[in-house]
Backbone as a printed PyTorch tensor [residue, N CA C, xyz], in Angstrom:
tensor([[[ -3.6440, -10.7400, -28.5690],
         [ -3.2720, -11.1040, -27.2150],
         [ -1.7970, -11.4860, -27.1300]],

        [[ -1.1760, -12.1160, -27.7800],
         [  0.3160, -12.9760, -28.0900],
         [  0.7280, -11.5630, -28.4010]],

        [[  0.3560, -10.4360, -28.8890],
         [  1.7270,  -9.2540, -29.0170],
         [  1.2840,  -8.2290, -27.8590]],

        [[  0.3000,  -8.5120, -27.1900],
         [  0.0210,  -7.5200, -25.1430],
         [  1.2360,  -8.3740, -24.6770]],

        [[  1.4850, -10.0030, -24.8740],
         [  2.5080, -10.5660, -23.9470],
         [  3.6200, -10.4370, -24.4060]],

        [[  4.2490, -10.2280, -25.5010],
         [  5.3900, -10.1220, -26.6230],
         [  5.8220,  -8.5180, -25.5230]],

        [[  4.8790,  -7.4830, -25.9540],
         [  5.0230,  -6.3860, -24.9060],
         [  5.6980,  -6.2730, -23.6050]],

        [[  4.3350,  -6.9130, -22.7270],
         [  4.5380,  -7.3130, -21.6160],
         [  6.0360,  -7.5400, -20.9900]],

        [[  6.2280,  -8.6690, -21.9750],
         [  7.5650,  -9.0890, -21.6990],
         [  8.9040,  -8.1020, -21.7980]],

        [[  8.7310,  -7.6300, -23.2060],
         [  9.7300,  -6.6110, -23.6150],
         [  9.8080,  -5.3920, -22.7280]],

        [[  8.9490,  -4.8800, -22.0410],
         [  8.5780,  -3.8600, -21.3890],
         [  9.2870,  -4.3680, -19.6870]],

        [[  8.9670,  -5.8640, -19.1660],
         [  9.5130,  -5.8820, -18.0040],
         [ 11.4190,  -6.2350, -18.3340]],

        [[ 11.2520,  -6.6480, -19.5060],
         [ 12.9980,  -6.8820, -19.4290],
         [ 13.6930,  -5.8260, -18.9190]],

        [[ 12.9290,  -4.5200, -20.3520],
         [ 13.3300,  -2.9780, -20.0370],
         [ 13.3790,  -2.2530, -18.8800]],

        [[ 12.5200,  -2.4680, -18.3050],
         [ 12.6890,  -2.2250, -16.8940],
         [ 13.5590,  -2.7080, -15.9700]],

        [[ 13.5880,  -3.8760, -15.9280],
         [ 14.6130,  -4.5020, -15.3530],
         [ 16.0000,  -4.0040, -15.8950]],

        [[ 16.3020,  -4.0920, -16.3720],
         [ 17.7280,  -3.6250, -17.2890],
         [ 18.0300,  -2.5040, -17.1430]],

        [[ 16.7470,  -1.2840, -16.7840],
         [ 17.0090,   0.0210, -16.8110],
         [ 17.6690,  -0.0560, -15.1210]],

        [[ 16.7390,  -0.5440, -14.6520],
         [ 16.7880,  -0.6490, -13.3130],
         [ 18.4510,  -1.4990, -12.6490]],

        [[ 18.7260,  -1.7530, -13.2770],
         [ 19.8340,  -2.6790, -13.0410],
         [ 21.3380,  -1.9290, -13.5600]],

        [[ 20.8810,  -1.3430, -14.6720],
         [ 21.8780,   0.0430, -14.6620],
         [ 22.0340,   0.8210, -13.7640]],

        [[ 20.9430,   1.1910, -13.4830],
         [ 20.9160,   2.5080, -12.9190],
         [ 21.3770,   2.5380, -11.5570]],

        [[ 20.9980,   1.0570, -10.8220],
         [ 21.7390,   0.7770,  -8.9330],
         [ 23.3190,   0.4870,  -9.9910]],

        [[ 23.4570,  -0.0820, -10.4020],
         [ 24.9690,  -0.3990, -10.8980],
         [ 25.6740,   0.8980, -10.6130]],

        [[ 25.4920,   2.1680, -11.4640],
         [ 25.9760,   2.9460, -11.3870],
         [ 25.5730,   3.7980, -10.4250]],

        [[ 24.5650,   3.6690,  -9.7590],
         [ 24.6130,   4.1510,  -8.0650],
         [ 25.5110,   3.2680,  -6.4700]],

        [[ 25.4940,   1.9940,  -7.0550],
         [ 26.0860,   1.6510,  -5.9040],
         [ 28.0410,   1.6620,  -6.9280]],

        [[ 28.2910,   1.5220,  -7.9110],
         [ 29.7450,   2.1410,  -8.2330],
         [ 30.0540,   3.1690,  -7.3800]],

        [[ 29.1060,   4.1970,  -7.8580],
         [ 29.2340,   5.6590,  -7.1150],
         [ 29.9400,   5.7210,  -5.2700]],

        [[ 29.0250,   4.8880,  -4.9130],
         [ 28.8470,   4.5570,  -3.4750],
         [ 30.2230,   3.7180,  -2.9390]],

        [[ 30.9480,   2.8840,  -4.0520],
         [ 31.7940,   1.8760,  -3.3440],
         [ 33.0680,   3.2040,  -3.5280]],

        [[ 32.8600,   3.9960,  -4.0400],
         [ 34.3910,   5.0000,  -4.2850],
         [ 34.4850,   5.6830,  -3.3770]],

        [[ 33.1050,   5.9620,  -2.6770],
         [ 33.3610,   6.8150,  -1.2210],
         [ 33.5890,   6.5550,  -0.3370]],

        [[ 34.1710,   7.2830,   0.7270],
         [ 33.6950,   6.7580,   1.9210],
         [ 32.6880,   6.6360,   2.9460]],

        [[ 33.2230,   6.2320,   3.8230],
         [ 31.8920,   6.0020,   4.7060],
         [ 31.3090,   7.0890,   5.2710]],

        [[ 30.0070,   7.6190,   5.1880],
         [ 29.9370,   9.3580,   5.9430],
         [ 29.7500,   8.5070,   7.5680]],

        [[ 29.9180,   9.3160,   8.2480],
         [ 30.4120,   9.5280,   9.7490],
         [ 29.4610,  10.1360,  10.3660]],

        [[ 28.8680,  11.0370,  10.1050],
         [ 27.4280,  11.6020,  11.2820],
         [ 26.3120,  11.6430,  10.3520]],

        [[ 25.4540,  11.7950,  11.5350],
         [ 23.8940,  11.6930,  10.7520],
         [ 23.5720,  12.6640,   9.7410]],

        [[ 24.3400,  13.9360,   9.3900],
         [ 24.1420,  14.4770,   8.8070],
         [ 24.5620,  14.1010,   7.3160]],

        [[ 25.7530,  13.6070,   7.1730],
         [ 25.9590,  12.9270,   6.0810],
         [ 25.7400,  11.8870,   5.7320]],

        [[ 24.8520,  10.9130,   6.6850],
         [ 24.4410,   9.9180,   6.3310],
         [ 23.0830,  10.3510,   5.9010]],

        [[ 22.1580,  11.2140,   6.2160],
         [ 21.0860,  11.6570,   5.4990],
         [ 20.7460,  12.2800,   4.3080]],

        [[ 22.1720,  12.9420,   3.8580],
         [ 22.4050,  13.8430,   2.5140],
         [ 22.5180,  12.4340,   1.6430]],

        [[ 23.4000,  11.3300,   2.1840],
         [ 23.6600,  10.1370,   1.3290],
         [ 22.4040,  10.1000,   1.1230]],

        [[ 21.5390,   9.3330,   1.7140],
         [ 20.0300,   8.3230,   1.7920],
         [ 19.3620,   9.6700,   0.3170]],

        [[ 19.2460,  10.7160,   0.7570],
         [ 18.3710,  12.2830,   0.0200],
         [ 18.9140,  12.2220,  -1.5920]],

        [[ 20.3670,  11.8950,  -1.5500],
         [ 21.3580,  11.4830,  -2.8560],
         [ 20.7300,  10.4750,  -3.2730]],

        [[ 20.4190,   9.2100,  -2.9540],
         [ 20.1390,   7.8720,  -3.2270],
         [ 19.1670,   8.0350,  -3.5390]],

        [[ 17.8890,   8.7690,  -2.4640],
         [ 16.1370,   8.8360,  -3.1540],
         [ 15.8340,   9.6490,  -4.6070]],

        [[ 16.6250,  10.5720,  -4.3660],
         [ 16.7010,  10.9070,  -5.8030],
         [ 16.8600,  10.7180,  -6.9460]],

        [[ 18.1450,   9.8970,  -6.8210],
         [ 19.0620,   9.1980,  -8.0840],
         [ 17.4570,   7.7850,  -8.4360]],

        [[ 17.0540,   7.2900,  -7.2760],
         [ 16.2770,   6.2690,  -7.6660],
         [ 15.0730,   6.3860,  -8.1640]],

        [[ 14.3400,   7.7650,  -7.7790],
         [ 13.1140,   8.0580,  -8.2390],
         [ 13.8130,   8.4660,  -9.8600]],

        [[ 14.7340,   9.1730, -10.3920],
         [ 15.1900,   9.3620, -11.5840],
         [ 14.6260,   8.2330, -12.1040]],

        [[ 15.1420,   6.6550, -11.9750],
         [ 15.7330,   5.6820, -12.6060],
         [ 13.6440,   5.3220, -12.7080]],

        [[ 13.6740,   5.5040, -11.3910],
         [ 11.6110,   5.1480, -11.5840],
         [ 11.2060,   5.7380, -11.9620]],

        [[ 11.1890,   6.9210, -12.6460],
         [ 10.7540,   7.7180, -13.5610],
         [ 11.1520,   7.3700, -15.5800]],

        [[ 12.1990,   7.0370, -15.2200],
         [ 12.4240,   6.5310, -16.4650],
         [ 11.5360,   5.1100, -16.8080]],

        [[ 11.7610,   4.2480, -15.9520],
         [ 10.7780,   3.2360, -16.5070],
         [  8.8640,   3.5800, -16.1560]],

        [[  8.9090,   4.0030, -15.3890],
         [  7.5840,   4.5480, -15.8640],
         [  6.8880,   5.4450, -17.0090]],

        [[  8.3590,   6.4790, -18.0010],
         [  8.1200,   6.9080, -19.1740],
         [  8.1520,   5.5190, -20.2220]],

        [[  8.6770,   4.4530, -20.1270],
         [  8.6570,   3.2870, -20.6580],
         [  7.3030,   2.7730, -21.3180]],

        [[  6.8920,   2.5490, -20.4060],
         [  5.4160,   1.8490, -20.0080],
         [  4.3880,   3.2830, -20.6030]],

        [[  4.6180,   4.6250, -20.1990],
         [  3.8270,   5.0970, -20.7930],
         [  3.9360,   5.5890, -22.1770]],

        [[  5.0710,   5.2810, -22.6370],
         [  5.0470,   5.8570, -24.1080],
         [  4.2740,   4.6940, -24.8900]],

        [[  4.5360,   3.4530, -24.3810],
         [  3.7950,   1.7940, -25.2110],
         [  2.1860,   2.4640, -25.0800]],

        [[  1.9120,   2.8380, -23.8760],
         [  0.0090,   3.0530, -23.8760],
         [  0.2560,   3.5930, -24.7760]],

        [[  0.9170,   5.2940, -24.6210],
         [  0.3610,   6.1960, -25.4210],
         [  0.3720,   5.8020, -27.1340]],

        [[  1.3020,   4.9250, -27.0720],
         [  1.4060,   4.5110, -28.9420],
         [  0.6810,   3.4240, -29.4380]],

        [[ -0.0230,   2.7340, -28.2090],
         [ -0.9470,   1.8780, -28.3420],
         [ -2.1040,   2.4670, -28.5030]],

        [[ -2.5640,   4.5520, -28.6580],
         [ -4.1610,   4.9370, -27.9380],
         [ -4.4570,   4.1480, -26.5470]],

        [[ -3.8340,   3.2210, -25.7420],
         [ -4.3850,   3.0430, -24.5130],
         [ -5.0820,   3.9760, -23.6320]],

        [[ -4.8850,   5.4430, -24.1120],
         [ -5.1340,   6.8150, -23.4920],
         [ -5.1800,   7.7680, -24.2810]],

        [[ -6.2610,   8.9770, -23.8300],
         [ -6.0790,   9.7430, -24.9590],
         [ -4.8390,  10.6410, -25.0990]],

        [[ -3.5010,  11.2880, -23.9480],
         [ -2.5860,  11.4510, -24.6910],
         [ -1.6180,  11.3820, -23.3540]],

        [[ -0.1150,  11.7310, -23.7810],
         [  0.7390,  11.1410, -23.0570],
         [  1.0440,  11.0950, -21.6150]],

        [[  0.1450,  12.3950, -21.0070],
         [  0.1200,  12.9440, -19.4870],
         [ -0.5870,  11.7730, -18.7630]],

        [[ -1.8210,  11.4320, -19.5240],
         [ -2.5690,  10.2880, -18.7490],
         [ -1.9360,   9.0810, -18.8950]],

        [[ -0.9420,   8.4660, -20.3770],
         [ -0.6540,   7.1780, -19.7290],
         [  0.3030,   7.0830, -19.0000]],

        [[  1.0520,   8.3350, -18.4900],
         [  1.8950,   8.7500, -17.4790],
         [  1.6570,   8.0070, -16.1920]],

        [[  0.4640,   9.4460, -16.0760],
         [  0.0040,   9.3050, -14.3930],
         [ -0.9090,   7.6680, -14.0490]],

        [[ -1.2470,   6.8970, -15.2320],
         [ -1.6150,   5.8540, -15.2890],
         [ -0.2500,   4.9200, -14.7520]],

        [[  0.5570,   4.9920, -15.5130],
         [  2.1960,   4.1680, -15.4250],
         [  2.7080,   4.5050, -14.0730]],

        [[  2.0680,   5.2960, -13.1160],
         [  3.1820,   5.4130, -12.0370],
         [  2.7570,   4.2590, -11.3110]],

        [[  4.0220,   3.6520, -11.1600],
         [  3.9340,   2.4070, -10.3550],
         [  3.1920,   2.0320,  -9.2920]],

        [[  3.1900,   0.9710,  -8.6930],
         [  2.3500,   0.7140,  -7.3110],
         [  0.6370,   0.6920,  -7.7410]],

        [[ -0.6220,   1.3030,  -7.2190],
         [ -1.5510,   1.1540,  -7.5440],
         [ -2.5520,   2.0970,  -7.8760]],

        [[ -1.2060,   3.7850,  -7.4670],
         [ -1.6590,   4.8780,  -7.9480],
         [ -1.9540,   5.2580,  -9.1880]],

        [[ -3.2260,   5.5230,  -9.4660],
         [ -3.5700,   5.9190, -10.8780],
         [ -4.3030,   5.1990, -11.3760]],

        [[ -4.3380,   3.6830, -10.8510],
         [ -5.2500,   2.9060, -11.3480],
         [ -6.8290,   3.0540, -10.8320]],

        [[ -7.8010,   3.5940, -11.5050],
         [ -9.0060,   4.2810, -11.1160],
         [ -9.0390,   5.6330, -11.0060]],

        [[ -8.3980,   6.2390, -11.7900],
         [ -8.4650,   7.3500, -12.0420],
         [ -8.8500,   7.7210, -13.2230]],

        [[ -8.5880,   6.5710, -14.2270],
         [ -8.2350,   6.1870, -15.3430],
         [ -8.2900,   5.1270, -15.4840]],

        [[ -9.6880,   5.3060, -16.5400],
         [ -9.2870,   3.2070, -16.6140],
         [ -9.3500,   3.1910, -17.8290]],

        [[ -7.8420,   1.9440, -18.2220],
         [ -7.4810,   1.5540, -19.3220],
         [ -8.2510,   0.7720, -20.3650]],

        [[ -8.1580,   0.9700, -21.9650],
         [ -8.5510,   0.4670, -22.2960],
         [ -8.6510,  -1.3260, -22.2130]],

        [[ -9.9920,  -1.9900, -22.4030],
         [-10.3460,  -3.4000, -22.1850],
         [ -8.8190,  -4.3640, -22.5900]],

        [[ -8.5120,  -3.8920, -23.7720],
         [ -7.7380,  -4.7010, -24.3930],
         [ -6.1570,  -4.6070, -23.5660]],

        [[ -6.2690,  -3.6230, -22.7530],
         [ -4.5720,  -3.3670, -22.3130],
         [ -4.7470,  -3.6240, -20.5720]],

        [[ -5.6990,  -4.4190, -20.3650],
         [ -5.6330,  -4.4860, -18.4940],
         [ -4.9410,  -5.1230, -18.2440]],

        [[ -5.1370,  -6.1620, -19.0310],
         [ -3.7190,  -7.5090, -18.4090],
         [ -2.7070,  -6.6160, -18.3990]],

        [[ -2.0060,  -5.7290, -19.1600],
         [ -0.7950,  -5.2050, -19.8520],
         [ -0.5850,  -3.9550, -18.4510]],

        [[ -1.7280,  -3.7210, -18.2150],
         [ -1.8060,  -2.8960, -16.8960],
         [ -1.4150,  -3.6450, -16.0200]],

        [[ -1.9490,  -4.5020, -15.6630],
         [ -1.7810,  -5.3770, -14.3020],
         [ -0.3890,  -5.7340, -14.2020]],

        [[  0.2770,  -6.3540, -15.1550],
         [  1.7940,  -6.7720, -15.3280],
         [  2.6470,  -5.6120, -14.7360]],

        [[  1.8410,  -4.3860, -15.3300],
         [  3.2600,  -3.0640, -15.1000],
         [  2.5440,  -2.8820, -13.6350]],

        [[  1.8830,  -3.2510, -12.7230],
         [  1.9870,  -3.1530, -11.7030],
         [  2.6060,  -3.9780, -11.0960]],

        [[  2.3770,  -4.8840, -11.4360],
         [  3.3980,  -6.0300, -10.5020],
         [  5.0600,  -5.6270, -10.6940]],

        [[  5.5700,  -5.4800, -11.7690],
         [  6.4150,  -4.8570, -12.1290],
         [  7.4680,  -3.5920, -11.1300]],

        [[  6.4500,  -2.8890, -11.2150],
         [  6.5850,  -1.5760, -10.6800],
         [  6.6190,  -1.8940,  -8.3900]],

        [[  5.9750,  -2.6850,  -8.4270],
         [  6.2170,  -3.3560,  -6.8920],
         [  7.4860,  -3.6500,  -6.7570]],

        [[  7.9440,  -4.4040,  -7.7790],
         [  9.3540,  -5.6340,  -7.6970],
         [ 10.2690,  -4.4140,  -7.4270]],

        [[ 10.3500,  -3.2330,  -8.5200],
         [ 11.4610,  -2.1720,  -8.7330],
         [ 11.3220,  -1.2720,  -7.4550]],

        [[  9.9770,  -1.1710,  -6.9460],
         [ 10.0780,  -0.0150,  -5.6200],
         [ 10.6000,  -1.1850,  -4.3000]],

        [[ 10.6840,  -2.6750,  -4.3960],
         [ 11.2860,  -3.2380,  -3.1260],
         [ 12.4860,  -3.3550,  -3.6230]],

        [[ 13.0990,  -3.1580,  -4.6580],
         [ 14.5410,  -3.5560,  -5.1310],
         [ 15.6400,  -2.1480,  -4.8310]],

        [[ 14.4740,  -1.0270,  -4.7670],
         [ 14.9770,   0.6170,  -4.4190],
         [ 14.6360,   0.6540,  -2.8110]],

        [[ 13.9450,  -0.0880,  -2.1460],
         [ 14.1350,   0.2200,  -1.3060],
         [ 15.2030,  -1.0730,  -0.2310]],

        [[ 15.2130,  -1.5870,  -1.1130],
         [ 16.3580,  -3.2610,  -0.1500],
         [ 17.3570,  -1.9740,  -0.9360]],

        [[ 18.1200,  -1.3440,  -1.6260],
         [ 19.1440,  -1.0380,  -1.3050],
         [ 19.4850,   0.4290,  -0.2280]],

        [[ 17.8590,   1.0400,  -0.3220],
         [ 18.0970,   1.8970,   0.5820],
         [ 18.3300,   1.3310,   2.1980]],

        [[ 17.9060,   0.9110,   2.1420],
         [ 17.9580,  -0.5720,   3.4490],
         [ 19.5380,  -0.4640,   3.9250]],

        [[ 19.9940,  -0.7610,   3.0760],
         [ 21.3300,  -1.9870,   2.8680],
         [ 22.5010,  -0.3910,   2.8820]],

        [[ 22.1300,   0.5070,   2.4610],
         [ 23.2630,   1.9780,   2.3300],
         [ 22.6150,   2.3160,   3.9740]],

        [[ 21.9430,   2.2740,   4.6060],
         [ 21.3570,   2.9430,   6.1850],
         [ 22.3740,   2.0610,   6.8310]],

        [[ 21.9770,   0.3520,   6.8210],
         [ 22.5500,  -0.4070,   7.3040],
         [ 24.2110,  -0.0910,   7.5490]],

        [[ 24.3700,  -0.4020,   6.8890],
         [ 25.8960,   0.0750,   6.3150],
         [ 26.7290,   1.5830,   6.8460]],

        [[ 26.1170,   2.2520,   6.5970],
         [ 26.4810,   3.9920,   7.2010],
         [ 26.3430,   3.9780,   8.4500]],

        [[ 24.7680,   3.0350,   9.4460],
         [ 24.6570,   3.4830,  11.2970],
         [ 25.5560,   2.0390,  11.5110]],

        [[ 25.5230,   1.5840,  10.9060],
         [ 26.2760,   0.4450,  11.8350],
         [ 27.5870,   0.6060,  12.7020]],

        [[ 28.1420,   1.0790,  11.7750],
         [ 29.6640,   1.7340,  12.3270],
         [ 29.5360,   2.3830,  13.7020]],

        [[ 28.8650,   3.4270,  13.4210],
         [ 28.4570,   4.9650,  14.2560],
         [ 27.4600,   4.1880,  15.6730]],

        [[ 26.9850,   3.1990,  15.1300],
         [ 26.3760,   2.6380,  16.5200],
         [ 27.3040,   1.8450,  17.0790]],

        [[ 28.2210,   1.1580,  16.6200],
         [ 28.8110,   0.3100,  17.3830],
         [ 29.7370,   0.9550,  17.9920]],

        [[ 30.3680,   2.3850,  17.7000],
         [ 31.4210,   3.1470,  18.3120],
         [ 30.3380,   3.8040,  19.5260]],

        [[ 29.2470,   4.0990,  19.3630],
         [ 28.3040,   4.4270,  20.4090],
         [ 28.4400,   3.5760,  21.3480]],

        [[ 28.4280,   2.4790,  21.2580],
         [ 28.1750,   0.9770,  22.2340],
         [ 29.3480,   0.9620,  22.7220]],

        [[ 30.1890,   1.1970,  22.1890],
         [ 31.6290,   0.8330,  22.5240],
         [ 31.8030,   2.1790,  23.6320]],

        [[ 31.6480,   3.4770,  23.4840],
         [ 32.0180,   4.2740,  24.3720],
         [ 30.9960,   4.9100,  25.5580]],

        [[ 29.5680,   4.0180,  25.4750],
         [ 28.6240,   3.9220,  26.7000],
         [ 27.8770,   4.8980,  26.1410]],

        [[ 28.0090,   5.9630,  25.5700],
         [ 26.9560,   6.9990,  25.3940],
         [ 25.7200,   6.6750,  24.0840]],

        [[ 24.6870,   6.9780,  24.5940],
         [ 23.3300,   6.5830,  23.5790],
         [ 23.6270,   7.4560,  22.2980]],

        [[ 22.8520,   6.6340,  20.9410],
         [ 23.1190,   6.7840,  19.7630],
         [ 22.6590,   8.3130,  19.8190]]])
């Protein structure tokens, strides 16, 4: 039980850390540009961003599933995959071995924290890009 939490732990640092790279060097990216100006380039941004972030959630979800798979938590690496995708998909599709649920449950909670942390910055790049473009709207009477 003391090395599921030894895991546990090591596994959310990793995540975190991966995750913390990975906006680092997405919002770097972001502070060198400028601001896009119509909806069209503000949507290629957001399409840029969902991408780059599902990358980064894909990586920590290979995380989590390489520990099952080297644990036998599953019989081979596709399932502790589609098991590892974050949120609550997969869980009952597949059920983990007795000894690794807690270890399950953690990488869900986990996997919540990283999809509101991808989406507060998708938030925060929308924010940021209409704000401008609406307030020059407001300013010259015509609707957004």
């Amino acid at each position: 039980m003391i090395s599921l939490i030894a895991y546990a732990i090591a596994l959310l640092v990793a995540t975190v850390a991966v995750h913390a790279v990975g906006t680092y060097f997405l919002l770097r990216g972001s502070l060198k540009q400028s601001r896009p100006s119509g909806h069209m380039w503000i949507s290629l941004g957001a399409a840029i961003r969902i991408v780059f972030l599902l990358l980064i959630h894909l990586l920590e979800v290979s995380l989590w599933a390489v520990l099952y798979y080297h644990r036998d938590a599953f019989p081979d690496f596709l399932t502790s995959f589609h098991f590892s995708v974050f949120a609550t998909f997969g869980y009952g599709d597949f059920v983990i071995k007795e000894q690794y649920r807690t270890l399950g449950g953690v990488e869900k909670v986990v996997g919540v924290m990283m999809i509101s942390w991808s989406t507060a910055l998708l938030v925060g790049y929308l924010q940021a890009a209409y704000t401008p473009f609406l307030d020059r709207s407001k300013d010259s009477g015509r609707p957004a």
